[in-house]
Phi, psi and omega in degrees: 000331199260334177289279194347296145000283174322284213288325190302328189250359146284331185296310180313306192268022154271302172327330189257323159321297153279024177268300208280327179278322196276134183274159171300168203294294239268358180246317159346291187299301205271352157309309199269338150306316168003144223166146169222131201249165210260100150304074200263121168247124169268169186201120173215151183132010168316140156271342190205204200234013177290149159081190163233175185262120190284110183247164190221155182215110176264147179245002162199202220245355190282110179096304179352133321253351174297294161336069179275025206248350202237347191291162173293313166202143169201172166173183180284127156232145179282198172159142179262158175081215190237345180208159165216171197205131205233090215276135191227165160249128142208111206311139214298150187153205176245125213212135134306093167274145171220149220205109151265148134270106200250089158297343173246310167106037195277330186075074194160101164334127141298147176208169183244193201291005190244349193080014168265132196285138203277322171291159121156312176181176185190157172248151126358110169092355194023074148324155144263161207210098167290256159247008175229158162309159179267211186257189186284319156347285162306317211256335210282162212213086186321146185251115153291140161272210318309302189229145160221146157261138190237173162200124175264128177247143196268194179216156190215097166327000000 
């Protein structure tokens, strides 16, 4: 009885050793999947040649769209002309672009004392756009690989 014992409580605690060290098939599988897929965003509709052009790319709704402390990638890029076209990785999914004209090169919408915006922006889907952004839903856009392309045109208030 006490080998039986024995053996019932060595089996377990192997079992169990390997449940928590060995990953699972579905993390496993997606390890060796792993992918990063090409995002080329075009953006066109600059008023002038001031600032950069800001993008911001969310993968979920969580920061939309302003928080850029919440985003997957964002930054500053120049860009010449009336459009610029700005290429990212990301791994394939559903994703938010949100597209500044950062004209003071401040990384930040300007708005005026009414809260209306003084730059300007454009969303993923070229939503219409009243007085609030639209939501990550509305904007948001499957990524595929090898590449998907968008095109934002921006709007200026």
């Amino acid at each position: 009885m006490k080998l039986t014992l024995t053996r019932c409580t060595t089996l377990a605690a192997a079992l169990f050793t390997t449940t928590l060290i060995a990953p699972s098939p579905a993390l496993a599988h997606q390890s060796l999947t792993a992918t990063t897929c090409t995002l080329i965003v075009h953006i066109d509709g600059f008023r002038n040649q001031k600032g950069d052009a800001g993008l911001s790319i969310f993968n979920s709704s969580d920061g939309w769209p302003e928080n850029n402390d919440k985003a997957l990638q964002h930054g500053p890029h120049p860009f010449s002309g009336t459009a610029t076209t700005i290429t990212l990785q990301v791994p394939p999914g559903r994703y938010a672009v949100v597209a500044l004209h950062d004209e003071n090169s401040n990384h930040k919408l300007d708005k005026n004392m009414f809260g209306i915006p003084k730059e300007g922006f454009g969303f993923s889907n070229n939503p219409h756009v009243i007085l609030t952004a639209p939501s990550f839903d509305t904007a948001a856009m499957p990524v595929a690989c090898p590449t998907t392309e968008t095109t934002i045109h921006l709007i200026y208030k």
